[in-house]
DSSP file (Angstrom, degrees, kcal/mol; ACC not computed):
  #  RESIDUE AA STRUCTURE BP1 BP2  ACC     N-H-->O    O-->H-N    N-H-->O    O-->H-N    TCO  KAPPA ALPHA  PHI   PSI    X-CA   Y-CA   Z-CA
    1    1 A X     >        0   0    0      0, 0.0     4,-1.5     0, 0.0     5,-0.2   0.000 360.0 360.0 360.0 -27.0  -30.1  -30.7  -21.0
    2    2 A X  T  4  +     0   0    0      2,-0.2     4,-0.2     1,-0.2    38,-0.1   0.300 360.0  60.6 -78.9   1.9  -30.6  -27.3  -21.0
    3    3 A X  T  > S+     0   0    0      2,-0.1     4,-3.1     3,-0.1    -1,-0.2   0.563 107.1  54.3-106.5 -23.2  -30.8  -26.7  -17.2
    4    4 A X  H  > S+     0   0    0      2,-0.2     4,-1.6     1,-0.1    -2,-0.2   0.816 106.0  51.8 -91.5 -27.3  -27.0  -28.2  -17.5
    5    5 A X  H  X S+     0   0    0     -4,-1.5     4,-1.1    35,-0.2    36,-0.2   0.778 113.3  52.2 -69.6 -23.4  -25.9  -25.3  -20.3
    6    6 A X  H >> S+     0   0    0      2,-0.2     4,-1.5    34,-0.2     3,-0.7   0.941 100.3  49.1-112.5  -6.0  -27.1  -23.4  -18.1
    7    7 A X  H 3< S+     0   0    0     -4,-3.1     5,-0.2     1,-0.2    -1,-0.1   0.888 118.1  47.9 -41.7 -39.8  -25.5  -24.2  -15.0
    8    8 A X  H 3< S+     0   0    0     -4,-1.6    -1,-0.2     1,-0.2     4,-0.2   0.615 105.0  58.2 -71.1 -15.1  -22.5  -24.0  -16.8
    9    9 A X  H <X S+     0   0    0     -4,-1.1     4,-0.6    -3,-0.7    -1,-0.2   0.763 109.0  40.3 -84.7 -29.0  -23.4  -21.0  -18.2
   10   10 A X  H  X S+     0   0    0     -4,-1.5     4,-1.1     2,-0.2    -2,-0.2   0.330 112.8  57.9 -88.6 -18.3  -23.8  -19.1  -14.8
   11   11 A X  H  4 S+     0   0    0     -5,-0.2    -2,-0.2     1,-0.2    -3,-0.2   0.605 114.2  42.3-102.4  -2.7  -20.4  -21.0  -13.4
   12   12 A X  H  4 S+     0   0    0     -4,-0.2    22,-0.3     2,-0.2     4,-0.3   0.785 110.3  51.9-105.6 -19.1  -18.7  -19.3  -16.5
   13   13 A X  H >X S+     0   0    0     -4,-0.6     4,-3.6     2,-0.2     3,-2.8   0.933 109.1  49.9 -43.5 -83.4  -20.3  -16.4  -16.2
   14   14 A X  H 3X S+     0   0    0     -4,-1.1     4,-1.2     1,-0.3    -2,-0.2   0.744 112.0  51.4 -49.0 -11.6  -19.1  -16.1  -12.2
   15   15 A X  H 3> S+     0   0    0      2,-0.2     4,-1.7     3,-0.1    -1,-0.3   0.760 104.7  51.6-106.7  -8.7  -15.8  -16.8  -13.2
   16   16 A X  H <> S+     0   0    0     -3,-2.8     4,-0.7    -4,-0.3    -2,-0.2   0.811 111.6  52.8 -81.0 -43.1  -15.5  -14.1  -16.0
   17   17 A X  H >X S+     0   0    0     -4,-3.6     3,-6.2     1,-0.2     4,-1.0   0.986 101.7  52.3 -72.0 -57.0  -16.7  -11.9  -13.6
   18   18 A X  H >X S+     0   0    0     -4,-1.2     3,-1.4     1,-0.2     4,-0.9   0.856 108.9  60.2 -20.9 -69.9  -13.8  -12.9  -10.8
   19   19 A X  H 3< S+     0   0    0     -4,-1.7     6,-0.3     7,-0.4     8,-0.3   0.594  93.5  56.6 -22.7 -33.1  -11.5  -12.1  -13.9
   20   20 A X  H << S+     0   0    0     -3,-6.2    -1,-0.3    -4,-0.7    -2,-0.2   0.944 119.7  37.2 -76.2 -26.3  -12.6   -8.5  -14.1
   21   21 A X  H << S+     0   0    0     -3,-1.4     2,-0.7    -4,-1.0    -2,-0.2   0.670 114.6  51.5 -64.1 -34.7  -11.4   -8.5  -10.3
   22   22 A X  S >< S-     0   0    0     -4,-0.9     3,-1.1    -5,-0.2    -1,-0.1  -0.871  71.6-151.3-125.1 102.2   -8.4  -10.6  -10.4
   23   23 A X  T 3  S+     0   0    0     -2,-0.7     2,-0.4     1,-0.2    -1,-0.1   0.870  99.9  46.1 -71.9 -17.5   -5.9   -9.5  -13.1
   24   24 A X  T 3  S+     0   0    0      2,-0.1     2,-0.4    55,-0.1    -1,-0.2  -0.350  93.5  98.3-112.4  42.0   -4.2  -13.6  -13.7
   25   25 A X  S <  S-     0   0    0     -3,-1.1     2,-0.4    -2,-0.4    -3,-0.1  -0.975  86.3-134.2-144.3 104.8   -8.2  -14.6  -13.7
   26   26 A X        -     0   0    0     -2,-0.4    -7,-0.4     1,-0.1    -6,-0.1  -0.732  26.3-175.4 -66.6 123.6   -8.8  -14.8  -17.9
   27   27 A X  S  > S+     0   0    0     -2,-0.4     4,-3.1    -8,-0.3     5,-0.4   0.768  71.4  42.6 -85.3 -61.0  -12.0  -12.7  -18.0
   28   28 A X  H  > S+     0   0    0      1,-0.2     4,-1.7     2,-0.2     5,-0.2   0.752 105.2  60.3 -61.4 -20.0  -13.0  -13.1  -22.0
   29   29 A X  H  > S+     0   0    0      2,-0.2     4,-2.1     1,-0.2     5,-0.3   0.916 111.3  44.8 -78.3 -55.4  -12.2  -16.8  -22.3
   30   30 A X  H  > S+     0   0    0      1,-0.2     4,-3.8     2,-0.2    -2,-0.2   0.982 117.8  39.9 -47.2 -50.8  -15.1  -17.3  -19.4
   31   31 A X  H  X S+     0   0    0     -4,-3.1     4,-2.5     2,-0.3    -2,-0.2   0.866 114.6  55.5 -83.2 -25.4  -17.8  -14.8  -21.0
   32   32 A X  H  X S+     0   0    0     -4,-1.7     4,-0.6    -5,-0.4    -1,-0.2   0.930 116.4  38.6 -49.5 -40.3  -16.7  -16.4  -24.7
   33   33 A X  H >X S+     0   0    0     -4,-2.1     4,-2.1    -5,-0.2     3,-1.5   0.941 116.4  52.4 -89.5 -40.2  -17.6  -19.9  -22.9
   34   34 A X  H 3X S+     0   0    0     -4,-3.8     4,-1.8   -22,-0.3     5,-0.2   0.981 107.2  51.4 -66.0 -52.4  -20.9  -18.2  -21.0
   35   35 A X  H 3X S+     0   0    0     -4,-2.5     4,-1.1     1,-0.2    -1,-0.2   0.593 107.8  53.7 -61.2 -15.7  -22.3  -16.9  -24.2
   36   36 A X  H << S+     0   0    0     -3,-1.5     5,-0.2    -4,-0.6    -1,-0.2   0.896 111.8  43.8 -72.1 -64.3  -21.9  -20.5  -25.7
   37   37 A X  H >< S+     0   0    0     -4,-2.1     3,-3.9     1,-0.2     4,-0.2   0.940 113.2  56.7 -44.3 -60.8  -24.0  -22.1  -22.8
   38   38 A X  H >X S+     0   0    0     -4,-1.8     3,-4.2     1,-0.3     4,-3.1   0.951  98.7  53.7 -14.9 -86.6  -26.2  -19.5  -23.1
   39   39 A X  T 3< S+     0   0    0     -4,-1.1    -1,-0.3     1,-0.3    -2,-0.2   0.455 110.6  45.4 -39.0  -3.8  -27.0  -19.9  -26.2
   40   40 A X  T <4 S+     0   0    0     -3,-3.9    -1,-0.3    -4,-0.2   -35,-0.2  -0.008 129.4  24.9-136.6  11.1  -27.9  -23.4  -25.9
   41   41 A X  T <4 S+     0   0    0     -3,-4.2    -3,-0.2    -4,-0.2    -2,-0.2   0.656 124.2  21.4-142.5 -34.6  -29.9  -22.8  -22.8
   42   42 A X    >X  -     0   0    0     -4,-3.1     3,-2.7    -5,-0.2     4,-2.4  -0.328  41.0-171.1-162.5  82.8  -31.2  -19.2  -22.5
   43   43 A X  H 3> S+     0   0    0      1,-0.3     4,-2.7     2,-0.2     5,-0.4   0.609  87.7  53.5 -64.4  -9.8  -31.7  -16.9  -25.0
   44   44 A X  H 3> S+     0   0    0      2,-0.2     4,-1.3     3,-0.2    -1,-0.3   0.876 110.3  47.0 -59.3 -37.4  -32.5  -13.9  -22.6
   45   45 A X  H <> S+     0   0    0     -3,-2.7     4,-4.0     2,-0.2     5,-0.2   0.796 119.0  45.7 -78.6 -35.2  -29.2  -14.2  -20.5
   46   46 A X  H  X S+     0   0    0     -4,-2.4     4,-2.3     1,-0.2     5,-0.2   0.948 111.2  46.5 -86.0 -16.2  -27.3  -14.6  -23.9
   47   47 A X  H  X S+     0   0    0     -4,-2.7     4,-2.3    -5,-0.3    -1,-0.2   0.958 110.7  55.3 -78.7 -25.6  -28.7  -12.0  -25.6
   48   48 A X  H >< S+     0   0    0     -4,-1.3     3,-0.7    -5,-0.4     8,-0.2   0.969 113.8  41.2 -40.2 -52.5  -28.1   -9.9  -22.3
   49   49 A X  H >< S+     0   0    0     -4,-4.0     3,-1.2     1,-0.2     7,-0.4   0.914 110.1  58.3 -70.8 -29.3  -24.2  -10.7  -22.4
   50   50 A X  H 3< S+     0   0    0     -4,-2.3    -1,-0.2     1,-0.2    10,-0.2   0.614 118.0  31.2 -87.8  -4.0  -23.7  -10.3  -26.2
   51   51 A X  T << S+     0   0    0     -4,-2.3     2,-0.6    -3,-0.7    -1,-0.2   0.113  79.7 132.1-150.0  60.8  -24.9   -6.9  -26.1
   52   52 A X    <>> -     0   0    0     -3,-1.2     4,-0.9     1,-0.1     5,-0.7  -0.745  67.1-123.2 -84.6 133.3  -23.9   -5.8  -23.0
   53   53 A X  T  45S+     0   0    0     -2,-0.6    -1,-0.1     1,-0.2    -4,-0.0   0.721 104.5  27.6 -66.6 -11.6  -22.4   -2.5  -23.5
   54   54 A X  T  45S+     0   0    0     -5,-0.1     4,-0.4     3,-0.1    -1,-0.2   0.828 133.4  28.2-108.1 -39.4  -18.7   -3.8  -21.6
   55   55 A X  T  >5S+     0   0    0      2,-0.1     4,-1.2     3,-0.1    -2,-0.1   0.913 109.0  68.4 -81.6 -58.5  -18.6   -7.5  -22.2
   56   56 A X  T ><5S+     0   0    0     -4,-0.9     3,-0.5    -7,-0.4     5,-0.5   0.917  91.3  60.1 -34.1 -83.8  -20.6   -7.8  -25.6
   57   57 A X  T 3><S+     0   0    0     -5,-0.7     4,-3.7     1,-0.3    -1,-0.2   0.853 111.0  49.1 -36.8 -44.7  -17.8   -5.9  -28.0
   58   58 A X  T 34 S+     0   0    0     -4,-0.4     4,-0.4     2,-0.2     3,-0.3   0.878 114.1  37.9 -38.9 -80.0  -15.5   -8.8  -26.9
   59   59 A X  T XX S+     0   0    0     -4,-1.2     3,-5.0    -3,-0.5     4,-0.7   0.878 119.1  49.8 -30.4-103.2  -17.7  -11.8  -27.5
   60   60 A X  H 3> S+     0   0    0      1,-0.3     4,-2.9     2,-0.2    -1,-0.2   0.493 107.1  53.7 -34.6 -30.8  -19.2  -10.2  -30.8
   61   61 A X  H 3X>S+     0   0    0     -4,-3.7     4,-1.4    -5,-0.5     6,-1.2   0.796 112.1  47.4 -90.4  -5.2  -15.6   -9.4  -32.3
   62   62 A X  H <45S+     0   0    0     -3,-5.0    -2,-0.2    -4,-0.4    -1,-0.2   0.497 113.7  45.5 -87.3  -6.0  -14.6  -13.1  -31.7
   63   63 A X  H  <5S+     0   0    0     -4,-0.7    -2,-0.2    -5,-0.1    -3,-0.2   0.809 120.4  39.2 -89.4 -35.2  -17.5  -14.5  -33.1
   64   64 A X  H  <5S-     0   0    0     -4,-2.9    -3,-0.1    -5,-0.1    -2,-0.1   0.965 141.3  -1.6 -63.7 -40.5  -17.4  -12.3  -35.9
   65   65 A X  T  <5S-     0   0    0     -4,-1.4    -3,-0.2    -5,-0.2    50,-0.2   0.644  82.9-113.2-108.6 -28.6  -13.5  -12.3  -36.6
   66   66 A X      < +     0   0    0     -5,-0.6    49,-0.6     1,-0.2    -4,-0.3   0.774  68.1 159.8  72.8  47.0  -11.6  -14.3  -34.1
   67   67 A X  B     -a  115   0A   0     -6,-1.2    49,-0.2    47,-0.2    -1,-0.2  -0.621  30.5-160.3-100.7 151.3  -10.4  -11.0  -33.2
   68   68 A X        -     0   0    0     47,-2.2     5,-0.2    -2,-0.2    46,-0.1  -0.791  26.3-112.1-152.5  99.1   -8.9  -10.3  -29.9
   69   69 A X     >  -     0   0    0     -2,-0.2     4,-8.2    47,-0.2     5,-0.5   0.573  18.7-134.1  -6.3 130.5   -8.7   -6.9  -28.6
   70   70 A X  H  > S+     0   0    0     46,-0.2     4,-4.4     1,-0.2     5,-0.2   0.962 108.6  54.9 -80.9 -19.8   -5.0   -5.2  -28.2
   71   71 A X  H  > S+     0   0    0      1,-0.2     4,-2.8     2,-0.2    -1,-0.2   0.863 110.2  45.8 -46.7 -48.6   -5.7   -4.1  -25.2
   72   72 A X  H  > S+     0   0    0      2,-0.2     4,-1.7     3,-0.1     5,-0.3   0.817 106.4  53.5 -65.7 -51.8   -6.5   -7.4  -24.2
   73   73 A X  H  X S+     0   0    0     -4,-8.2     4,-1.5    -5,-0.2    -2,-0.2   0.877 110.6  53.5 -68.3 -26.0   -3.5   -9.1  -25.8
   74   74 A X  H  X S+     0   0    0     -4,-4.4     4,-2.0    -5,-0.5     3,-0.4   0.993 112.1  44.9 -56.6 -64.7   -1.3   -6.4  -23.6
   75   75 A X  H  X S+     0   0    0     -4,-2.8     4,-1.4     1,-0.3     3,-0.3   0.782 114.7  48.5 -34.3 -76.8   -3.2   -7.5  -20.4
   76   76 A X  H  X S+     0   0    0     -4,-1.7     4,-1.6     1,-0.3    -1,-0.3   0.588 109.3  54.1 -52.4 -45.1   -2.8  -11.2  -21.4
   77   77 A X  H >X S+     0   0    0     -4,-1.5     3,-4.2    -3,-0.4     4,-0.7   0.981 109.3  43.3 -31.4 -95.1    0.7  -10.6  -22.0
   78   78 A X  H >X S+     0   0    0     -4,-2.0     3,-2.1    -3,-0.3     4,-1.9   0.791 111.3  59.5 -16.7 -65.3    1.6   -9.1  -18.6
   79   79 A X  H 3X S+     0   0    0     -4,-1.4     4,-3.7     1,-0.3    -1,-0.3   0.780 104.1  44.9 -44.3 -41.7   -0.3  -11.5  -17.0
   80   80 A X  H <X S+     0   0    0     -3,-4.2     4,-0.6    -4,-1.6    -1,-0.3   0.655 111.5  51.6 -96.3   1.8    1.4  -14.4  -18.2
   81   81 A X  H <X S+     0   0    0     -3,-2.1     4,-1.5    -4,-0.7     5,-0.3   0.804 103.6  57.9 -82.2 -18.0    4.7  -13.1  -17.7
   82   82 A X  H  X S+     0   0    0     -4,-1.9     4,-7.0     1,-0.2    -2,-0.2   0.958 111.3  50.6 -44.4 -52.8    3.8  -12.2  -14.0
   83   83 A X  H  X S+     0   0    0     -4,-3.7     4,-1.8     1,-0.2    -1,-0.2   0.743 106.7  42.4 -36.2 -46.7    3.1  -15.7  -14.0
   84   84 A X  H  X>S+     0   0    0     -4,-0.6     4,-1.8     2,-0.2     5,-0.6   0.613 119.3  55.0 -89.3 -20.8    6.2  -17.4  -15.4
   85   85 A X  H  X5S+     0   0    0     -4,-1.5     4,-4.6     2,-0.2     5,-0.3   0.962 106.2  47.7 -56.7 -67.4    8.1  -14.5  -13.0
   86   86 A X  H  X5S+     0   0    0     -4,-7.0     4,-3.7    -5,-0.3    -2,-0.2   0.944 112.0  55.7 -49.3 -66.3    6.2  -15.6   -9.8
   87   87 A X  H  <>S+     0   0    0     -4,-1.8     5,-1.8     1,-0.3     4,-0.3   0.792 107.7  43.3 -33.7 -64.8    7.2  -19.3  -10.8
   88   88 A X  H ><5S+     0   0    0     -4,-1.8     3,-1.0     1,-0.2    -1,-0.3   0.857 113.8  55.8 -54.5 -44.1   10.9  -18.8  -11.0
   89   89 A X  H 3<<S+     0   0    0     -4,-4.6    -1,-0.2    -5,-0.6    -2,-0.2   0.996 100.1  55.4 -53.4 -48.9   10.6  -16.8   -7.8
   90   90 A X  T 3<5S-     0   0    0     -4,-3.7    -2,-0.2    -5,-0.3    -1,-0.2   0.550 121.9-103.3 -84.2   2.2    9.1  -19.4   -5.8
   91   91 A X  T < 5 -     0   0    0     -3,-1.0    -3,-0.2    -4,-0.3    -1,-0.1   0.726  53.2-176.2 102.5  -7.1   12.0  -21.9   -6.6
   92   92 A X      < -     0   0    0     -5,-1.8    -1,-0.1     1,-0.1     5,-0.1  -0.271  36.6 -91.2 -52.6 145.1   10.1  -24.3   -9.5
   93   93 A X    >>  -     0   0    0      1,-0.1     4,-1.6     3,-0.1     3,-1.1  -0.035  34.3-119.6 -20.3 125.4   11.9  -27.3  -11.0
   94   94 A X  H 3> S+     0   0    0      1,-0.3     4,-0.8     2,-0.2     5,-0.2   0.721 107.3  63.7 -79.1 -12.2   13.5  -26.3  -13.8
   95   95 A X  H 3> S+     0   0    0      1,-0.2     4,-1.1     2,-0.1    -1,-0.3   0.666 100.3  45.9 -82.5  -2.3   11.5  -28.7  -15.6
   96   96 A X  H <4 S+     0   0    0     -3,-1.1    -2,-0.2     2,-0.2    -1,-0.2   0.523 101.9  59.9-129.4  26.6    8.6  -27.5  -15.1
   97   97 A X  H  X S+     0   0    0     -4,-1.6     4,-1.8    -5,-0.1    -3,-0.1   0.491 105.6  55.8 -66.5 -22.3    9.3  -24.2  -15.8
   98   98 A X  H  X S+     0   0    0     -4,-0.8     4,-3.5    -5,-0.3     5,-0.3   0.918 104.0  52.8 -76.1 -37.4   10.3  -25.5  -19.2
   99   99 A X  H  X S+     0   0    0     -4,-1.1     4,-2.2     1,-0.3    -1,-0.2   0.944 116.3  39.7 -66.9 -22.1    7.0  -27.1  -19.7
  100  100 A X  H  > S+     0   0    0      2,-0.2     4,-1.0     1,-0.2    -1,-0.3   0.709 103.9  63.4-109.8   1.6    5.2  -23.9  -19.0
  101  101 A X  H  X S+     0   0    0     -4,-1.8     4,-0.9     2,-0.2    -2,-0.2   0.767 111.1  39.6 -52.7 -33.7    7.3  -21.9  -20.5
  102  102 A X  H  < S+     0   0    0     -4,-3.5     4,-0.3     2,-0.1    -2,-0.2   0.737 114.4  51.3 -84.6 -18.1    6.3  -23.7  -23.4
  103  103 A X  H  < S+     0   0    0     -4,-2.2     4,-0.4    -5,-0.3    -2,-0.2   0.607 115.1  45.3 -41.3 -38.7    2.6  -23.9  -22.5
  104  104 A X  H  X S+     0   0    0     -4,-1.0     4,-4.3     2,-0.2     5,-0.4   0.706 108.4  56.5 -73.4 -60.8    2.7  -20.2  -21.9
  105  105 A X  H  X S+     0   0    0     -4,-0.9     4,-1.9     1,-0.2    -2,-0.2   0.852 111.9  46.0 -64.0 -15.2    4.8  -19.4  -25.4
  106  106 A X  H  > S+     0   0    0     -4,-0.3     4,-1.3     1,-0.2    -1,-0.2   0.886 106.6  51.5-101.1 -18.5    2.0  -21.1  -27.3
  107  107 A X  H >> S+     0   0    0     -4,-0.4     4,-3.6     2,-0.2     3,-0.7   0.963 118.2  45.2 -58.0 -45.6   -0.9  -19.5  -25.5
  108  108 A X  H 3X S+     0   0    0     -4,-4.3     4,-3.1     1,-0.3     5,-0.3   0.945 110.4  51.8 -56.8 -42.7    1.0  -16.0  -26.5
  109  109 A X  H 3< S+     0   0    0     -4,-1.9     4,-0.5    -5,-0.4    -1,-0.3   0.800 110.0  46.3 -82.5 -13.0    1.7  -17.0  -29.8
  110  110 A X  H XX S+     0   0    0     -4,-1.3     3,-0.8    -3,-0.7     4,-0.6   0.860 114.2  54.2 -66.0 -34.1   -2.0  -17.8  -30.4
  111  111 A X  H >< S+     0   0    0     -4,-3.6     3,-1.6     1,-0.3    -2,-0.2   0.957 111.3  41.4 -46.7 -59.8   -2.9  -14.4  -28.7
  112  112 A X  T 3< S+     0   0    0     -4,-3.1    -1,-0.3     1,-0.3    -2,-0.2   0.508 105.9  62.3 -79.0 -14.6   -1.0  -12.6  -30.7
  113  113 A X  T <4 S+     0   0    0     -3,-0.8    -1,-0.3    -4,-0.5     2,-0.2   0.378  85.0  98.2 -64.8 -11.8   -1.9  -14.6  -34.2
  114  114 A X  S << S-     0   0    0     -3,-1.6   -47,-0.2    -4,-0.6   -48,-0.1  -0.649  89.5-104.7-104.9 146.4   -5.4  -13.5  -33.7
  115  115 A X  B      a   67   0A   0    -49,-0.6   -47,-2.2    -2,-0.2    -1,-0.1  -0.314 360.0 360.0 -60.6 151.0   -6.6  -10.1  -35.8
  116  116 A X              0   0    0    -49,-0.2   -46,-0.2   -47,-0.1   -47,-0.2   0.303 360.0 360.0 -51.6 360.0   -7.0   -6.4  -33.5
């Protein structure tokens, strides 16, 4: 079982990393979910991410607090208005702009519910 936390741990990994790259790419949600796998598979790779000097502060201040960086809730913001922008540009169904508009308002409004 542990060779399968850590496949997943390495595909959550690679995709956190794609994130740092790709601004509408969630980076912390991935390295949150690689530090889980980790943990349950290899404690050298997790302690490597939890106290890696760019990635680590993330992790550690939502396991400690459920705290989520403002910096972070600005990106996350942007992002997801980019998102709901680009939709309405390209002509979506006005129902399913409503459904992600409300899919969207409730990701924000958890972001933004979470402590600095």
């Amino acid at each position: 079982m542990r060779i399968v936390w850590l496949i997943f741990g390495v595909l959550s990994l690679s995709a956190g990393f794609v994130g740092v790259v790709l601004p509408l790419v969630p980076t912390v949600p991935f390295l949150l979910l690689a530090a889980f796998c980790f943990a349950r598979s290899s404690e050298r790779l997790h302690n490597w991410l939890v106290t890696h000097p760019k990635f680590g502060p993330s992790i550690m201040d939502w396991r400690e607090r459920g705290a989520i960086s403002l910096r972070a809730k600005r990106m996350a913001t942007v992002s997801i208005v980019a998102v709901f922008m680009l939709s309405v540009l390209i002509g979506l169904k006005l129902t399913l702009l409503a459904i992600q508009a409300l899919t969207l308002g409730c990701v924000l409004l958890f972001i933004w519910s979470r402590p600095n």
